[in-house]
N, C-alpha and C positions, 0 to 999 in steps of 0.2 A: 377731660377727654382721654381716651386708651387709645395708647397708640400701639399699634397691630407691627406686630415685625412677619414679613414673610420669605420664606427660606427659596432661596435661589441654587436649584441644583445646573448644574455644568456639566458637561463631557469632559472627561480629561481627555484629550485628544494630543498627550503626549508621543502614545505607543499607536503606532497605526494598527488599524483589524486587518490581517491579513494573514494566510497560510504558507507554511515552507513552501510549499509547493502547489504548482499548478492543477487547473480541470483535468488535462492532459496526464501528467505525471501521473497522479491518481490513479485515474482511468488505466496506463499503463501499471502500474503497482498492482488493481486487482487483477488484468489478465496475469501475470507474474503469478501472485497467489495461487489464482484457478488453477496454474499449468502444474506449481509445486504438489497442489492436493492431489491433482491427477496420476502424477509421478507416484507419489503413495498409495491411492489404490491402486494402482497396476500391481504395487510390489506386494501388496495386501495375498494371502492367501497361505490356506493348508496343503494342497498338492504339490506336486514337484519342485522342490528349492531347488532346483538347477537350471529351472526355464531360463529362457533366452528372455523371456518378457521379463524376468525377474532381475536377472543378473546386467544386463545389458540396456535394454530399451526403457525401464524405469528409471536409474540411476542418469539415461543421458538426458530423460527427460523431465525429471527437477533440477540438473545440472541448466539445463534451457531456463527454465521457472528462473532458476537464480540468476543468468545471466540479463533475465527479462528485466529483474530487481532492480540490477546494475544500472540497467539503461533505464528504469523510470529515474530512478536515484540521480542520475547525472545530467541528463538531460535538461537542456537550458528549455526553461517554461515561457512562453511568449505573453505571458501576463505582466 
């Protein structure tokens, strides 16, 4: 008679599945992004290098984007 060996696969269920970071976190991470791209097209353009949209209101407004970063980044995840 043959005798039949058959292979027994496992999980290693050493390392847990799970992400640095929360749904949440995320979620905030991509409004951060959007606000950063934003901030650049605003500065986007051929006309007037001196605008007020240019020098001021873009620069504060990926400054925002980054600070948004901050606060996904640190923010404790309720998961």
């Amino acid at each position: 008679m043959q005798k039949t060996t058959q292979k027994t696969t496992t999980k290693h269920t050493d390392f847990p599945n799970y992400f640095a970071f929360g749904k949440d976190n995320y979620r905030w991470m991509l409004i951060g992004l959007a606000v950063i791209v934003l901030g650049f097209i605003l500065m986007y353009g051929k006309e007037d290098i001196y605008d007020t949209r240019k020098i001021i209101v873009a620069p504060v407004v990926v400054l925002v984007g980054f600070a948004i970063q901050a606060y996904a980044i640190m923010k404790k995840s309720a998961e």
